[in-house]
ZAMARGU-4260 file (C-alpha; in steps of 0.2 Angstrom, whole numbers, plus 5000, padded with zeros to 4 digits):
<rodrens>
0) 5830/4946/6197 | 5838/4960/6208 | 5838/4967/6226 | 5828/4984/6222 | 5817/4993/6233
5) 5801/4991/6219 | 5795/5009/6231 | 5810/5016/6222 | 5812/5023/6202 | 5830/5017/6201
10) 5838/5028/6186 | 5854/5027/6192 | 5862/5012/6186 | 5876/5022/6180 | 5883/5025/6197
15) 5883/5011/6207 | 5876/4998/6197 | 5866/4986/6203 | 5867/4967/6210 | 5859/4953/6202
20) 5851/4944/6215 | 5858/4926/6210 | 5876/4934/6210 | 5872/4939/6228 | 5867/4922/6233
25) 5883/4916/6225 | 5895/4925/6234 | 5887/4923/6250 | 5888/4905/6247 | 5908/4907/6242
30) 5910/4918/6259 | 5903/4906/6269 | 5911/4891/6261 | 5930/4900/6264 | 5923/4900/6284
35) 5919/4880/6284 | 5939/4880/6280 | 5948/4895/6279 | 5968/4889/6277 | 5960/4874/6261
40) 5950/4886/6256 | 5965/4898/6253 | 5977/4885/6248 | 5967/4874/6236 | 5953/4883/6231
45) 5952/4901/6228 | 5965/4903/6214 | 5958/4891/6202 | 5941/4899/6204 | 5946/4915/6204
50) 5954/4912/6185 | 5940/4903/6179 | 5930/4920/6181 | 5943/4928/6176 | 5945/4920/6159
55) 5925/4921/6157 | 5927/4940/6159 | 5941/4939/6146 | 5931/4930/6133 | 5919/4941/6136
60) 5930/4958/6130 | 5937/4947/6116 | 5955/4945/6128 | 5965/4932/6132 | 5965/4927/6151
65) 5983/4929/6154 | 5985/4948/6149 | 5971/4952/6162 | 5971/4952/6181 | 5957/4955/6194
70) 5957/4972/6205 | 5944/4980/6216 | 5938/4993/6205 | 5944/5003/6191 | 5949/5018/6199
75) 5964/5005/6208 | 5965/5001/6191 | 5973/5019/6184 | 5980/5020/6199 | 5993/5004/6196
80) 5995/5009/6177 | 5999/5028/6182 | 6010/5024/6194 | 6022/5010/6181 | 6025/5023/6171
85) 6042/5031/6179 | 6037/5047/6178 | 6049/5063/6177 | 6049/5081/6177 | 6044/5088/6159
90) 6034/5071/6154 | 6014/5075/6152 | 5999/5067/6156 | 5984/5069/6145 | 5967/5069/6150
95) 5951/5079/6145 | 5939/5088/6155 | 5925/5073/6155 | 5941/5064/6164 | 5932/5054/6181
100) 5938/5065/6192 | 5943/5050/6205 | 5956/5046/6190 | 5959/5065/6186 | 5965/5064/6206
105) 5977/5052/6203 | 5986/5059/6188 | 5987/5072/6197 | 5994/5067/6213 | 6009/5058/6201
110) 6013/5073/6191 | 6017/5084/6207 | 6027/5070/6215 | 6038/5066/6198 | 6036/5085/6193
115) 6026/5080/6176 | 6013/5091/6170 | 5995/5089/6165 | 5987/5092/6149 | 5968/5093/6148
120) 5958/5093/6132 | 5944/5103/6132 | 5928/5096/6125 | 5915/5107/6124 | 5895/5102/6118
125) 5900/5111/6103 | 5914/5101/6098 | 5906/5083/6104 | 5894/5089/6093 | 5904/5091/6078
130) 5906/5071/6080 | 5922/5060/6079 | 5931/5073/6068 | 5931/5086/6079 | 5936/5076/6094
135) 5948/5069/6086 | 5957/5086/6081 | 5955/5093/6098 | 5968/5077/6104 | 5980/5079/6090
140) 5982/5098/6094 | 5986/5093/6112 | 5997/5079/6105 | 6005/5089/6092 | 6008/5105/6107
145) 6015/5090/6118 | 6029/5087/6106 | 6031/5068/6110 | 6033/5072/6131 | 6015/5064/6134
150) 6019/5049/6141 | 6001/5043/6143 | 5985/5047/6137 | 5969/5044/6147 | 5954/5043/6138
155) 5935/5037/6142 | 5926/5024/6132 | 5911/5031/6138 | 5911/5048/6147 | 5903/5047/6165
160) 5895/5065/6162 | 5891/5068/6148 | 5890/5050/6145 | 5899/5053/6127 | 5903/5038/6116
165) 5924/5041/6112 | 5931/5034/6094 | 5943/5025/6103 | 5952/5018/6088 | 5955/5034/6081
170) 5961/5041/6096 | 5973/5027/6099 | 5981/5027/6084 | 5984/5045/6084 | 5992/5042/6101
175) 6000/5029/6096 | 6009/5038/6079 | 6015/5051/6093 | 6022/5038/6104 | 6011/5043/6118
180) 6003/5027/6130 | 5984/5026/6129 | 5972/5019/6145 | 5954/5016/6140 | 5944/5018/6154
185) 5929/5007/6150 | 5917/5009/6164 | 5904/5012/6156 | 5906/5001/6142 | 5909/4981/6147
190) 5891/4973/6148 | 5884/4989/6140 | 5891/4986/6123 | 5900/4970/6114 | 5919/4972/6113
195) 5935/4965/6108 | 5946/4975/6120 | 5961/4970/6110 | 5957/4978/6093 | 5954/4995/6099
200) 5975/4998/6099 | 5976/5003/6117 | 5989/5000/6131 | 5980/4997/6144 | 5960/4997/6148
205) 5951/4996/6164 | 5933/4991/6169 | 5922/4988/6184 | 5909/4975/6181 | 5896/4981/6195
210) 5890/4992/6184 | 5884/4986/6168 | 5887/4966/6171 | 5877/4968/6187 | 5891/4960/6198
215) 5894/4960/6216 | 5903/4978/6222 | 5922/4975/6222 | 5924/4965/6206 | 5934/4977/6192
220) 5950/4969/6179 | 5966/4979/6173 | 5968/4973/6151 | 5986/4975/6149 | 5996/4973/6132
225) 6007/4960/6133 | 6023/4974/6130 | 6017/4983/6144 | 6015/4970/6156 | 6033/4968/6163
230) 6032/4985/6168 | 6017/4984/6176 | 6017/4980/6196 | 6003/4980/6208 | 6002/4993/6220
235) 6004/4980/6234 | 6021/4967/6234 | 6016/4951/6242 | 6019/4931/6238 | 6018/4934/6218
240) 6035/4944/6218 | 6046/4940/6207 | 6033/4927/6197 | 6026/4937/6181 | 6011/4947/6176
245) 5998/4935/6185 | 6008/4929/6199 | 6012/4945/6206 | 5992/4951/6203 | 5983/4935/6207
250) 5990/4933/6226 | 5993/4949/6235 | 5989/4944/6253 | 5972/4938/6261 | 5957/4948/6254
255) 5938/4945/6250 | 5937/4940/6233 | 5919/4933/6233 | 5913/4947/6222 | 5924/4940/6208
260) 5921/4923/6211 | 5902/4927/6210 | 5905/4935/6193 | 5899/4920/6182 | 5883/4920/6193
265) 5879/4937/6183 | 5884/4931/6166 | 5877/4916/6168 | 5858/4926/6171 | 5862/4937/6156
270) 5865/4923/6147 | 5849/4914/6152 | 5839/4931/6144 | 5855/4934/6129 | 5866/4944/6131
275) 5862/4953/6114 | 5843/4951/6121 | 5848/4962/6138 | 5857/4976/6125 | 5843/4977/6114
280) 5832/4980/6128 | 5841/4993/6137 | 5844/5001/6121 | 5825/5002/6117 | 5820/5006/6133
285) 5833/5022/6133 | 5827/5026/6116 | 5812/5028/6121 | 5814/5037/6137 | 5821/5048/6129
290) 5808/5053/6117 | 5798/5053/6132 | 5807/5064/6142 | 5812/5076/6127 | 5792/5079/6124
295) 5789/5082/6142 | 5804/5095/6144 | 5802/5100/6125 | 5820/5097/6125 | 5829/5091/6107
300) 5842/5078/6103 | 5859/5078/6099 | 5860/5070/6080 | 5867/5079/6068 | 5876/5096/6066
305) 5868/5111/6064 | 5855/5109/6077 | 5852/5115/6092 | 5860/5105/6104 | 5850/5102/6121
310) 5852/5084/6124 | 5866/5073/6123 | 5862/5056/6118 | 5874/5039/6123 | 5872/5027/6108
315) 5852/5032/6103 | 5856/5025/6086 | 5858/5010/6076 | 5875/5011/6073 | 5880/5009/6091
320) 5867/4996/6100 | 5871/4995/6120 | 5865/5010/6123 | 5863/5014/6145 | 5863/5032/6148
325) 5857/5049/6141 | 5859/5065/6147 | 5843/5077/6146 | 5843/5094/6148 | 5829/5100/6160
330) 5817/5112/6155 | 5820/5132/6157 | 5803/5135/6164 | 5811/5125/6181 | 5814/5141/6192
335) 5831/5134/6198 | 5850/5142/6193 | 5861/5133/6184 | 5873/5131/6195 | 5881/5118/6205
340) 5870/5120/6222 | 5854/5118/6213 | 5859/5105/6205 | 5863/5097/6221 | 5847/5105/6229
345) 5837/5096/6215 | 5843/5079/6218 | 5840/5078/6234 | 5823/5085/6232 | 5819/5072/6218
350) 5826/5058/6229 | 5816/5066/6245 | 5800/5070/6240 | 5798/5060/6226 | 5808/5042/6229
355) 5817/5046/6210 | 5835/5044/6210 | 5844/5050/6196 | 5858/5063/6195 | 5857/5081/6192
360) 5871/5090/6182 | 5875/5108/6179 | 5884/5108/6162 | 5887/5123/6151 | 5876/5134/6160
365) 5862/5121/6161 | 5856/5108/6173 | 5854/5092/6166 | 5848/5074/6171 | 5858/5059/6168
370) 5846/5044/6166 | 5853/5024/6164 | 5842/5011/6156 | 5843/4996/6164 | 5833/4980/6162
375) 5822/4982/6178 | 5819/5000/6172 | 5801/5003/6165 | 5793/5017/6154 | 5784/5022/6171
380) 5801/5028/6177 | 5805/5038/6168 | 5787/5046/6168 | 5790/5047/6187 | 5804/5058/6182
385) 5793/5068/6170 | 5776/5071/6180 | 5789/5075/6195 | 5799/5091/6188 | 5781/5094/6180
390) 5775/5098/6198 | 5789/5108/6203 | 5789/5120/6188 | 5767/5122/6193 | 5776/5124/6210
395) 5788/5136/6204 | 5774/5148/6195 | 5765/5149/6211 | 5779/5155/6219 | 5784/5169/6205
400) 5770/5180/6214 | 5779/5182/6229 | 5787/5197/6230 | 5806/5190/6235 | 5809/5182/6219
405) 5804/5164/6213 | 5820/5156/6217 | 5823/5158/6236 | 5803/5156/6238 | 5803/5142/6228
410) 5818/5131/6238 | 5806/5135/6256 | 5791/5127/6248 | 5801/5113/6240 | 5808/5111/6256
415) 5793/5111/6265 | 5787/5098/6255 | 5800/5086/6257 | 5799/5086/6276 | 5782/5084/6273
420) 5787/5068/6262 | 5799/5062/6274 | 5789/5063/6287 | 5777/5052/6278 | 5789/5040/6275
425) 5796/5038/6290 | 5779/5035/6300 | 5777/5020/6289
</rodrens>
């Protein structure tokens, strides 16, 4: 069903995504039929198919086809919404510190050209753990402080890292009530989780779909309100000027845009196996992945308050299906730091030496894995992941005889290890 490299444990959906071989296929075919004729192609062809897709996306999130356009990705996305807003000196910007930091980039590249400032909420483990409540305070204390100059709010469905499940709706009507602009940023959320875009009372909300409707790279959509929509340009004038919403989105110049007429190709897979069948799997697969991985790394859940809180969970329970990522703290008897350079020194060790890929965090004084479920995923992954940092702590003990201290002795034999592995790998 997809493209994988089955030599791989692939916990990394999250990132990238990852195709569905038919939805290759499909946009190869479209690419190749533009070259039999380019100038028909363009003139008669594209545009029709390119709404159809669209308008399946849009039934999809619960939307009407005409308040949504197609873009690249969803970062081009922000970027259009943050630069409609006629931004001048003394407006804010609100984000938080789980912000994407592509998206944090561009808010703040336009508050130092207009002279607006930035607002960023802090949201620590301790107050995510203290549930929608607490998250929901920490947003109107930055509202009520902004004393209606926040112009927008930008605010995650689902957080990249940790991958936090926002109470959107609660956050946008308090945005709303103090007249601020909300962007959802849904990234992690169209495929993973059933929506109806419209009733969660934003402005604006973005997506990519190679993430979590396994689509072609390059296939992403701008939801706008229909109030907002006159204001809201693409970043590129072409033939649409001057001709509304769609007109001045669906045509800006000669581009690729096989990977969005390949998006049905995707949905119509999913929709072979069920949509709600695909959830409930990756949902059931991450819940128990992560009850696999917390035994292995004696590590507990985020649930309820009042715990001790060493693992944040996306979704683990039955009130939210569509679960697709977890992040999991990794154990303390791992002789690495917590810092940003063993984290980085990690992943690449686990990528190296052991063919895992999955991303290593420091968060909060700890390193962390995020793992994504996704339906080529299996238990044995994740058990890959397990019986891998297993080895490296046995490693790690060995090492803490050495008189220069576990840590430095530890990085050369990891190191010397992975040369070894990829050496290996490379002579077959």
């Amino acid at each position: 069903m997809f493209t994988l490299d089955p030599s791989w444990h692939y916990l990394n959906h999250g990132s990238y995504g990852a195709t569905i071989r038919f939805a290759a296929e499909v946009q190869q075919w479209w690419r190749e039929r533009c070259e039999q004729q380019p100038v028909l192609f363009h003139e008669t062809e594209v545009l029709p198919a390119l709404k159809a897709a669209r308008d399946e996306v849009a039934a999809l999130i619960g939307a009407k086809g005409q308040d949504m356009v197609p873009v690249v990705n969803a970062t081009a996305a922000a970027n259009i919404v943050i630069n409609g807003l006629g931004l001048r000196r003394g407006d804010l910007l609100l984000m938080t510190n789980l912000t994407y930091p592509a998206v944090k980039n561009a808010l703040a590249r336009a508050a130092a050209k207009s002279g607006a400032g930035l607002v960023e909420v802090q949201l620590p483990l301790s107050r995510l753990a203290g549930g929608p409540a607490e998250v929901a305070a920490a947003f109107d204390e930055a509202l009520t402080a902004g004393r209606g100059r926040v112009k927008l709010a930008v605010i995650d469905h689902i957080g990249s890292f940790p991958p936090y499940t926002f109470p959107v709706q609660r956050l946008c009507s308090l945005c709303k009530a103090a007249g601020t602009k909300v962007l959802l940023d849904g990234a992690h959320a169209v495929g993973a989780q059933s929506l109806d875009v419209p009733s969660l009372g934003a402005h604006f909300y973005i997506s990519n779909l190679h993430k979590w409707l396994c689509t072609p790279k390059g296939s992403a959509f701008l939801w706008v309100a229909p109030s907002e929509q006159p204001r809201t340009l693409p970043l590129i004038t072409s033939h649409g000027y001057g001709l509304g919403f769609q007109g001045e989105f669906l045509w800006q110049g000669t581009s690729d845009v096989s990977a969005w007429l390949a998006v049905p190709a995707a949905l119509r897979v999913m929709r072979a196996v069920g949509l709600d069948t695909w959830r409930d799997h990756n949902t059931s697969l991450l819940h128990d992945a992560v009850s696999l991985l917390s035994r292995a790394f004696d590590t507990d859940h985020v649930a309820e308050r009042g715990s001790q809180f060493r693992m944040l969970r996306i979704s683990c329970t039955a009130n939210e299906a569509g679960a697709s990522m977890a992040a999991v703290e990794l154990p303390s008897s791992l002789p690495l730091a917590a810092s940003v350079a063993d984290a980085l020194f990690l992943h690449e060790m686990l990528r190296t030496r052991f063919k895992i890929e999955v991303p290593v965090a420091c968060w909060e004084g700890r390193l962390w894995v995020r793992i994504s479920a996704q339906y080529y995923n299996t238990l044995e992954d994740y058990q890959a992941l397990a019986d891998a940092v297993r080895e490296l702590i046995s490693e790690g003990a060995s090492a803490e005889e050495e008189e220069e201290g576990a840590t430095n002795s530890f990085r050369r034999s990891l190191a010397n290890g992975s040369a070894q592995s990829s050496n290996g790998a490379s002579e077959h």
